[in-house]
C-alpha positions in Angstrom: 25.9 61.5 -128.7 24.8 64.7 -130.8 26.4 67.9 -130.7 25.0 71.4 -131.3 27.1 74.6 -130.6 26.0 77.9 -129.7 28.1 80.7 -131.1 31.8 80.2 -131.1 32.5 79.3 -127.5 29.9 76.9 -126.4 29.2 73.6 -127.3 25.9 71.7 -125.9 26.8 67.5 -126.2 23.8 65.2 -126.2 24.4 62.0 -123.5 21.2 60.8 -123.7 18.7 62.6 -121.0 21.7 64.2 -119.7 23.4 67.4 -121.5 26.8 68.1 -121.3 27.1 72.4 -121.2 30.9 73.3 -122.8 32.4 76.3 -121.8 34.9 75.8 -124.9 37.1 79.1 -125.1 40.3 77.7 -124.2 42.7 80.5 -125.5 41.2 82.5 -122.7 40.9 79.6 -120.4 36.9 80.2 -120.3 37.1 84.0 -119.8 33.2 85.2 -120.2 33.2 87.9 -122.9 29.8 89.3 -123.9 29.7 87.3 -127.2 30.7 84.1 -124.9 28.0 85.3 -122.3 25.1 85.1 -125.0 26.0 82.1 -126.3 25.9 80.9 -122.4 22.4 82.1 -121.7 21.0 81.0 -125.4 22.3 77.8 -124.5 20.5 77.6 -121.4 17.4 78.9 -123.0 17.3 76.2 -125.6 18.2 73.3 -122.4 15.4 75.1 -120.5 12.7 74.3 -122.8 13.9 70.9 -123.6 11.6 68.6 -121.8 13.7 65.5 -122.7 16.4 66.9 -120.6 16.8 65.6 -117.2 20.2 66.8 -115.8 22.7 69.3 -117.3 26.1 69.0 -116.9 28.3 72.0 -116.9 31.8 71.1 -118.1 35.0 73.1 -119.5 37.0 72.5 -122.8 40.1 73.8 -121.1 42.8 71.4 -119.4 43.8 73.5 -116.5 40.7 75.6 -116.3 37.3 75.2 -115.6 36.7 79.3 -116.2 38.8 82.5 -115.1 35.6 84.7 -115.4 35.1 88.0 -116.9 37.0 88.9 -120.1 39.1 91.8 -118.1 40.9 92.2 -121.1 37.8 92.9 -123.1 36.5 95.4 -120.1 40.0 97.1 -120.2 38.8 98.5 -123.2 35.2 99.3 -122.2 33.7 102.7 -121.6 31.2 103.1 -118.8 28.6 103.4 -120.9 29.9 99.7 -122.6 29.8 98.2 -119.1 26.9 99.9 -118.6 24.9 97.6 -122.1 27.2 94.6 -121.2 25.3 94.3 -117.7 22.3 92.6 -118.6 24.4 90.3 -121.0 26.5 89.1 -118.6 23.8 88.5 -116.1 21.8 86.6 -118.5 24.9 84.2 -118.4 24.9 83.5 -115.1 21.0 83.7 -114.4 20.4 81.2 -117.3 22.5 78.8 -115.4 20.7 79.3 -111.8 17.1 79.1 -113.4 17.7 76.1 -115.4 14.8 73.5 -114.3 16.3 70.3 -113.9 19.1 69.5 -111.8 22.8 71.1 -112.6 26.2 69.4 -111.7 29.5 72.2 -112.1 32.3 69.4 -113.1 35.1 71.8 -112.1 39.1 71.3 -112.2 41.8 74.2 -112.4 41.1 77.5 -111.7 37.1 79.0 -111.5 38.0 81.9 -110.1 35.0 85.3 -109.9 32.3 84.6 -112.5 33.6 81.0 -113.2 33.1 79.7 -109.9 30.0 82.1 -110.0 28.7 79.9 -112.6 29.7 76.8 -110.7 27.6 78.1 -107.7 24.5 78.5 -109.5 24.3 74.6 -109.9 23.0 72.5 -107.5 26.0 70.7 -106.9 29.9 71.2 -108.0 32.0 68.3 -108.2 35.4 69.2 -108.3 39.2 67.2 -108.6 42.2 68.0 -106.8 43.4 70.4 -109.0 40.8 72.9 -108.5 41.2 76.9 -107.0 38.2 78.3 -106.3 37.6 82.4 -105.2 35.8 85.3 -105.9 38.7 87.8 -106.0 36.6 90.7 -107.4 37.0 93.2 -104.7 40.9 93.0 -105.5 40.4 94.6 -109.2 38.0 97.3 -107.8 34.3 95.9 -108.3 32.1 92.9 -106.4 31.3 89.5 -107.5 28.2 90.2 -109.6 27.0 86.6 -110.9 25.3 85.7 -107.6 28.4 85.3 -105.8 27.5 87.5 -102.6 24.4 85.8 -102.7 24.8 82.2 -103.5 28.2 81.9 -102.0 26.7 82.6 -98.2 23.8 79.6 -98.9 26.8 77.6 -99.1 29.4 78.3 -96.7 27.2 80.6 -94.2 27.5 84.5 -94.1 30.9 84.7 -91.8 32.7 82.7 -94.3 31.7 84.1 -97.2 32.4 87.5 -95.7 36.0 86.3 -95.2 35.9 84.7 -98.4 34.9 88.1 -100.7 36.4 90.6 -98.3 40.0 89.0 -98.4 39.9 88.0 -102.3 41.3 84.7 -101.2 41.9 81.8 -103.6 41.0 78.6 -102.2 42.6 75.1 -103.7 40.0 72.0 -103.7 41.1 70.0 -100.4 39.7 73.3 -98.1 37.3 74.1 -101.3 35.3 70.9 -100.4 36.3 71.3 -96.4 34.1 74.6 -95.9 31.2 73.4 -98.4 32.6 75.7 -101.4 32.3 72.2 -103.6 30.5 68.9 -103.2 32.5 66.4 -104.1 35.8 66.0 -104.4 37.5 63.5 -106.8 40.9 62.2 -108.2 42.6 64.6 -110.3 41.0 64.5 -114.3 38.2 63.0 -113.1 35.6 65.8 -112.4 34.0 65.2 -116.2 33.7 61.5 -115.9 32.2 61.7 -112.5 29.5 64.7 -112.9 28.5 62.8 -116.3 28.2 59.7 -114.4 26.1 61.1 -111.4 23.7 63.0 -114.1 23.2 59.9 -115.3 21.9 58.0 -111.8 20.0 61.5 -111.2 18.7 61.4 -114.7 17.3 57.9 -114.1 14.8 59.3 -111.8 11.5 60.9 -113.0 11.6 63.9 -114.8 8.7 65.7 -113.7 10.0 64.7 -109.7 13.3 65.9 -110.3 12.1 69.5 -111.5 9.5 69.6 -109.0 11.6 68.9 -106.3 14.4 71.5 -107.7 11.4 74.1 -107.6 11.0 73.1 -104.0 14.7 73.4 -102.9 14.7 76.6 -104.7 11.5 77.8 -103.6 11.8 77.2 -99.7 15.1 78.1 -98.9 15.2 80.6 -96.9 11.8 81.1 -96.2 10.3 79.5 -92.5 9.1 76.2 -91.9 5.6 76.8 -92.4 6.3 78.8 -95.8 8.4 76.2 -96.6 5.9 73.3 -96.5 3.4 75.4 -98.7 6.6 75.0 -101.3 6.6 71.7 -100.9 3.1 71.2 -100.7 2.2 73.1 -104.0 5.3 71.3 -105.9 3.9 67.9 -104.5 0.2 68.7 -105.9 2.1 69.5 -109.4 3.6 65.8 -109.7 1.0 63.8 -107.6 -1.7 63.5 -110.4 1.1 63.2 -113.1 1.9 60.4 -115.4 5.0 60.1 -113.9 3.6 59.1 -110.6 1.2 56.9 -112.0 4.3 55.1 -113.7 6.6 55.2 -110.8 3.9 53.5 -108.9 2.8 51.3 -111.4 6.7 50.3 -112.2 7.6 49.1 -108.4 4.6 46.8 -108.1 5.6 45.2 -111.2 9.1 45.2 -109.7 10.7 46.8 -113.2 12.8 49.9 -114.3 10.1 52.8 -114.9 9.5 54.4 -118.5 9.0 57.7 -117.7 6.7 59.6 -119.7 7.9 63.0 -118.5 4.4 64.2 -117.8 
């Protein structure tokens, strides 16, 4: 396992094809500040172009937090025209997390309350344990969620729930979390780490190219109508059909052994 860190607050861990992103600012139990937001989105910049990564793996530092959010002490002190230049900082934070290419697991536990569960929601999948709160309280301190919450939180829960969610500030603890759809799975209390590492690592045993052209497809085609859709689907299928990967895969399950993936 290698580790590189980014800044003071985040730490990228090496498993492997799979990478572990630390949210490691536990004196402020994960609170984004801007310096913590760079670090966030220069992390993701560096996964991004990293083809040997398969999977990334967002995890927290902090025992009884995955991340409160924004840094309201830091904005306490901000002018407008401060929040105004923080904006596209803070956004690059939690838009580096949604357009990372390969697959993203959220190992949540504790609170991830406003932009923490913001950054949760722009994985593909959150596994939480039974100690995890989950909200978007935003409107009760005067502002909106502004990490993708209004918009990622209704492709999750529908746009009645969500409403409900947002408009009544609400925090929701992990056995009703995982009821509505707000997290995937829901696992014995500690064990959100162990278990998002350990699902990267069956998802990172697939192919590489697959498992980003099938993300892109997800992405892509929600949303859009069937027809639309399929033209996703179809131009991400042309993209891995004449690949090395493909030729491997096939290659691989006639000679009934575990593929080597050339990532191509």
């Amino acid at each position: 396992m290698s580790e590189e860190r980014f800044g003071e607050f985040v730490l990228v861990r090496r498993h492997g094809h799979v990478a572990e992103l630390v949210l490691d600012r536990p004196k402020a139990m994960n609170a984004v500040s801007t310096e913590m937001a760079r670090s966030i989105a220069g992390a993701c910049a560096a996964l991004a172009a990293d083809r040997d990564v398969r999977v990334t793996v967002l995890t927290s530092s902090h025992e009884r937090a995955f991340c409160v959010g924004a840094d309201l002490k830091e904005r306490n002190s901000f002018s407008d025209a401060d929040l105004v230049r923080q904006r596209p900082v803070a956004r690059g934070a939690y838009t580096g997390v949604l357009e990372l290419p390969m697959p993203t697991i959220a190992a949540v536990h504790g609170f991830a309350l406003g932009g923490g569960f913001e950054l949760a929601l722009s994985c593909d999948l959150i596994v939480a344990d039974r100690t995890a709160v989950v909200g978007l309280p935003e409107v009760s301190v005067g502002v909106i969620p502004g990490g993708g919450g209004t918009q990622l939180l209704p492709r999750r829960v529908g746009a009645a729930r969500a409403a409900e969610l947002i408009f009544s500030a609400r925090r929701v603890e992990a056995p009703e979390a995982a009821e509505l759809g707000m997290v995937d799975l829901l696992v014995d209390e500690g064990r959100d780490r162990e278990e998002a590492l350990a699902l990267g690592e069956r998802i990172a045993g697939n192919s590489p190219v697959g498992l980003r052209a099938a993300k892109r497809a997800l992405r892509l085609g929600h949303g859009l109508d069937l027809p639309a859709g399929l033209e996703v689907e179809d131009a991400a299928w042309r993209s891995v059909a004449f690949s090395g990967d493909r030729a491997e895969g096939v290659a691989a399950f006639n000679e009934k052994r575990r593929p080597q993936w050339p990532g191509e």
